[in-house]
N, C-alpha and C positions, 0 to 999 in steps of 0.2 A: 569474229573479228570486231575489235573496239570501231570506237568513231574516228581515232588517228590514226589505226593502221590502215583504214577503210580509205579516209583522203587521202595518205599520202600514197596506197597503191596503185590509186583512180588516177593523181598526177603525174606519177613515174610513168601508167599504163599510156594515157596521152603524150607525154614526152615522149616514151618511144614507139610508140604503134602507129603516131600522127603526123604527117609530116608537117613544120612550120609555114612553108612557101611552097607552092608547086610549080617547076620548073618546067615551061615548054620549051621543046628544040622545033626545029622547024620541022622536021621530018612527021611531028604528031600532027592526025587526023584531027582536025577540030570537031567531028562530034562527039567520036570516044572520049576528046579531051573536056568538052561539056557534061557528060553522061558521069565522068568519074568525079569532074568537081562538083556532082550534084549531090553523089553519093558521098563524098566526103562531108557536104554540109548537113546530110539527111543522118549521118553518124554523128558531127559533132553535135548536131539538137538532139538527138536521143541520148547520148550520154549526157546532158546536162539536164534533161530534164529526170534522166532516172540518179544521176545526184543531188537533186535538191530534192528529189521523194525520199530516198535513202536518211539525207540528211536531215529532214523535217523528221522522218518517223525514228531515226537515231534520240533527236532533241527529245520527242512528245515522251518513247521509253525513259530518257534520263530525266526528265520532268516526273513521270510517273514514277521511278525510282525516288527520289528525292521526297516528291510529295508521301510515296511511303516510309521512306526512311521517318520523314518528319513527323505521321501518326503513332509508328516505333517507339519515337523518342517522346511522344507526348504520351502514349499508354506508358512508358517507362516509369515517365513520371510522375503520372496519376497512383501507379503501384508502388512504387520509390515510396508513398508516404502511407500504405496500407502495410499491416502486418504481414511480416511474411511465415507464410504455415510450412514446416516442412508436411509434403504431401506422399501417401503413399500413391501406387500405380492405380490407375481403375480396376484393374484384372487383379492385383493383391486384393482391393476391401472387396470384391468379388467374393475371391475367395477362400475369404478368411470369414464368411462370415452364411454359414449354414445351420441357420432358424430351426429348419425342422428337423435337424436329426440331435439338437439338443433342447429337445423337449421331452422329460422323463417318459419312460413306458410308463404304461397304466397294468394295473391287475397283476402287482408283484409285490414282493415283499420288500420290506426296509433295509433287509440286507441286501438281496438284489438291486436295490436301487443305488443303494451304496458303489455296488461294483460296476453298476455301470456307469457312474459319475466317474468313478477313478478310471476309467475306462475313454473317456471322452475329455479328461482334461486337457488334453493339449488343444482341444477345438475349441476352448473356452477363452475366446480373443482376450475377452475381459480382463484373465488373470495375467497378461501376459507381460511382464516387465523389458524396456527395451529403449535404445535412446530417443526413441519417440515421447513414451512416460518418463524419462527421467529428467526432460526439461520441462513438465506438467509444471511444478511451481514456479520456475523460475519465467515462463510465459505468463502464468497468469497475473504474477505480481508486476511483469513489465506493464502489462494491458490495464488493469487496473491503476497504474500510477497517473492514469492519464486525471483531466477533469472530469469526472462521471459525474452526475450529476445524482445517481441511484446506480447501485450495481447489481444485478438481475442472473439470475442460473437458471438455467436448463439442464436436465439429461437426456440422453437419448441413448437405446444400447440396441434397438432395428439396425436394420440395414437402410445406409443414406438413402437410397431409391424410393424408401419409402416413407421418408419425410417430404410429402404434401406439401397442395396448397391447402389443407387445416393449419399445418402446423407452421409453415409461412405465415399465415393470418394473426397466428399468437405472436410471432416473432414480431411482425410488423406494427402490432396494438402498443408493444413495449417502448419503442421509438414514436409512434405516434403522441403517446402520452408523456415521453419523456426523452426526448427531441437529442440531449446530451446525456443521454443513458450508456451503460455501456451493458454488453451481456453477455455472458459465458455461457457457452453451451457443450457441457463436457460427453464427449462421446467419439470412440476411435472411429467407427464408421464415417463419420460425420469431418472426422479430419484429417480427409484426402480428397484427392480434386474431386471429384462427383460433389461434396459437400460444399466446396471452396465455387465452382460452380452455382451450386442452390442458392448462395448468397450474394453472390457478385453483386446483384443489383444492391444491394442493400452497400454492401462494402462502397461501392460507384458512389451511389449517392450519401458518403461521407459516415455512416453510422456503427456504429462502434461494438461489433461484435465480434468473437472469438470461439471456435473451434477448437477445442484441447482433447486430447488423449487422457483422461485422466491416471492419474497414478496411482493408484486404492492402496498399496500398501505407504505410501504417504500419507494421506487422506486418515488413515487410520490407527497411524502409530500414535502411541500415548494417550489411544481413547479405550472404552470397555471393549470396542470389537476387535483389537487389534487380534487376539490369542484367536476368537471366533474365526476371523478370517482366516490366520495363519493353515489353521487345522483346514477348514474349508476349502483352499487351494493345494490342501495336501489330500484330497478325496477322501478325510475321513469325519465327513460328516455329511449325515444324509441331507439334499436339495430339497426334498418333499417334492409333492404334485406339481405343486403351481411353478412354473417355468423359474427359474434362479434372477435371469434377466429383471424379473418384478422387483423383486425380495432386493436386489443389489439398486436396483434405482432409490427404493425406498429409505433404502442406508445412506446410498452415497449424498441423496439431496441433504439430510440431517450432517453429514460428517464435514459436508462444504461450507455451510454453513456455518460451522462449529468452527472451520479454520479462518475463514475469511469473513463471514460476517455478510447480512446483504437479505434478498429477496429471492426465493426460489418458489417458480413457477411452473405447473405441468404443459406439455408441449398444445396442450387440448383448454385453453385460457384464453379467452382474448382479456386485455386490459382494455378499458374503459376512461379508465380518471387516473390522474397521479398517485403513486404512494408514498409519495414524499413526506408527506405527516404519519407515518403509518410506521409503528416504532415497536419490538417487542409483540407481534401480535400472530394468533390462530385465528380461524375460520369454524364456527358451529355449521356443520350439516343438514343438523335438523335439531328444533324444540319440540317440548313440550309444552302445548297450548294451555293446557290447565296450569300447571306453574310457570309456565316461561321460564324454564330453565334449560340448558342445551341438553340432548340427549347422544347424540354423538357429532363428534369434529372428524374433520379431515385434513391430511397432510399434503393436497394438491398445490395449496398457498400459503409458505411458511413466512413470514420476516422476523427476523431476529437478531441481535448483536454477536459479534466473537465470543465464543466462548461463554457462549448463556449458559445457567444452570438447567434451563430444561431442556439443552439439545443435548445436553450430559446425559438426562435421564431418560430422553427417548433412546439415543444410542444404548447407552445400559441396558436398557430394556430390551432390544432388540438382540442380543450379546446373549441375557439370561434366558429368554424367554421364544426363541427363534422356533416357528413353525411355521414348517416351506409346505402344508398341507390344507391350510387355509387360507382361501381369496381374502384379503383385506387384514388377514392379523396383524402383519409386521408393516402396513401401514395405517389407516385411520384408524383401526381396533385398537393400534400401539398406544398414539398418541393422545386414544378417547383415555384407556387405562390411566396412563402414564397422570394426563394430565387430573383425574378424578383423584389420584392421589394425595397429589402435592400442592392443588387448586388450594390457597388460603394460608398456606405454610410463606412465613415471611421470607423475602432474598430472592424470591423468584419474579417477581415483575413483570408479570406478562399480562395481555388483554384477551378477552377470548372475544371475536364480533359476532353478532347476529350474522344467519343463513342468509340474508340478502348482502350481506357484502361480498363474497366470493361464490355463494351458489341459491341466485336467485330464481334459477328454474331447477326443480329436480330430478332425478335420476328418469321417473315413470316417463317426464313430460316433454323433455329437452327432445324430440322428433318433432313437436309441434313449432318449432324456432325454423326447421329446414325447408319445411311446405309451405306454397304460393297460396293455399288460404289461411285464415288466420285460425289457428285451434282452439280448440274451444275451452282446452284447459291450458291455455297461453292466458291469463287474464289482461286485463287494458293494464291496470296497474305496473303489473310487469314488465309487460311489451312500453309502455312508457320509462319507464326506469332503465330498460336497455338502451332504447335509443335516445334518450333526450340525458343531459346534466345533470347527475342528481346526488347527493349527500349520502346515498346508502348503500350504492354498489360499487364498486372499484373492480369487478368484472365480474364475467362469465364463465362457469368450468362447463364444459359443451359434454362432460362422462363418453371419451372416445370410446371406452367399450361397448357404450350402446348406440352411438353414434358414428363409427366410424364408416358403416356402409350406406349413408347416407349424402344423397348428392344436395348441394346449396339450389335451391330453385330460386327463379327469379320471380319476386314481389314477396319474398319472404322476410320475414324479422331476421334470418342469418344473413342474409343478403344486405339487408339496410346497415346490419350490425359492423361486416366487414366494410365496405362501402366506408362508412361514417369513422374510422380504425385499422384504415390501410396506410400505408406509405410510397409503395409502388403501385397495388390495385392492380392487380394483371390475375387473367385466370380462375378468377373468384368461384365458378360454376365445377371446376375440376374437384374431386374427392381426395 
């Protein structure tokens, strides 16, 4: 019952249940006639007082009603000016999305492997074309149209549950350093609520990123891989060992960048300093001390404009030269080859930087950054250079495969590092 059907049945109930006057004849006893006018008064205070309770707690409900309507209408329109993702259900990127039973057998042959890849494609999310992919460009050039200040990529092809607080922390480095940055992070998992969740806070507090489904057979048309793909999704080309999921990251960062032009970063990065100056450029791995000449790059930190010639040729290369049977061929191996070739050949314009600008600790050492005493093969130099301003690093690749089961201690170099390159800073000590 409302609040007005409420009063006006409490006043008809009084108009008739109540008598206005009480009429004595003479023939009434005067004490029964005191006894019942006592009870009449002892009824009308109890109905008044149980309508002004009624009516109070009527008010305080539509008060509360109101007051929530009014956070409705202001969360509305707090999201009214965020992108809107269409989202799959939680229970679809569930399951849709079974890691381990598309991880090749081991101790078979190439044909074998063959038939079991054409055997599992439809579990292969990745390849899967739908109207979710088929507005991939037409989102990402809305999102991009915006002011960016630097445009930044991500992949991710896990399962969203398993985007951490690591891989928050890289997220978070990206805005820290570039306040009106915008950043795409292309990955189906990742754009459905569980991922739209991971980021809320970030979205909240105003900063400019995007979840997209990518479209690989876009992504890919009109480059060397296109034919490679085509076959590839028609199961007739073997995966190799090393999980497809790698081998497809490795591509799609080169092929994104190929389309749209920008900065692509691995999920295992934090950014440190701007790369705003940072135009055309690779990351050496490691040198040679005796020459100081690089001896192998890496593909974890790419920048480069639309349509470079050497995203051409990495792509190409990847097309001709595709082995799913070696950890690291089709990516830094790709890109050490690619670029020893063409390194000096005019029309290419790229810079290649010294190991301290994208990987100032390396593979062996990066466990001594996570631990509360200080390593001993951490030097001062280094552990200086991560956390103070400095002209020669513009981050950190934290190598998630040797890193990943490691927790952030407190008094640690990773600990100061996120601390110093958060944005929100929640959770830092989780894995």
């Amino acid at each position: 019952m409302d609040l007005r059907s409420f009063k006006t049945s409490y006043h008809h109930g009084i108009e008739k249940g109540i008598p206005r006057y009480c009429r004595f004849t003479a023939g009434w006893p005067v004490v029964p006639t005191i006894v019942i006018s006592v009870l009449m008064i002892f009824f009308i205070f109890s109905y008044t007082i149980m309508s002004n309770f009624f009516l109070k707690t009527a008010a305080l409900n539509m008060e509360e009603e109101s007051e929530g309507f009014r956070r409705q209408k202001i969360e509305w329109k707090m999201k009214s000016v965020l992108p809107v993702f269409p989202l799959q259900s939680t229970q679809e990127e569930v399951d849709n999305v079974n890691q381990s039973s598309l991880i090749p057998p081991v101790n078979v042959s190439r044909v074998e492997r063959i038939e079991w890849f054409k055997s599992k494609l439809p579990e292969f999310e990745i390849f899967r074309s739908d109207n979710l992919t088929e507005r991939f460009h037409g989102r990402v050039l809305e999102f991009l149209n915006q002011k960016c200040e630097v445009q930044f990529f991500m992949t991710w092809i896990a399962p969203a549950k398993s985007f951490q607080r690591k891989e928050m922390s890289a997220v978070e480095s990206v805005f820290k350093a570039h306040p009106d940055g915008c950043l795409v992070i292309l990955s189906r998992t990742m754009d459905t609520e569980i991922g739209y969740r991971k980021l809320k806070p970030l979205l909240d507090g105003g900063f400019k990123v995007l979840t997209v489904a990518p479209d690989l057979s876009f992504l890919f048309k009109n480059t060397p891989v296109e034919a490679w793909f085509d076959e590839m999704k028609k199961g007739k080309k073997d995966p190799g060992k090393i999980p497809l999921a790698q081998n497809l990251s490795n591509l799609i960062r080169l092929a994104v960048l190929y389309k749209y032009g920008g900065i692509y970063i691995d999920t295992d990065f934090i950014v440190l300093k701007s790369f705003k100056g940072l135009k055309n450029s690779i990351g050496a791995q490691s040198m040679d001390m005796m020459s100081e000449n690089w001896k192998t790059l890496n593909n974890a930190v790419l920048v480069f404009d639309m349509n470079h010639p050497l995203l051409f040729k990495f792509i190409e290369d990847f097309a001709l030269n595709f082995n799913g049977n070696k950890w690291g061929y089709n990516g830094p191996y790709l890109v050490s080859r690619v670029v020893k070739r063409v390194e000096g050949i005019p029309g290419y314009n790229f810079t290649i930087l010294p190991p301290m600008a994208f990987y100032p600790v390396d593979w062996d050492n990066i466990g001594g950054l996570f631990k509360r005493q200080k390593s001993p093969v951490v030097s001062g130099d280094v552990e200086d250079t991560l956390l103070q301003p400095s002209e020669k690093s513009y981050g950190v690749h934290l190598w998630n495969k040797r890193s990943s089961r490691l927790a952030v201690e407190e008094g640690s170099v990773m600990e100061r590092l996120i601390l110093n390159h958060c944005v929100i800073c929640q959770g830092i000590y989780s894995s």
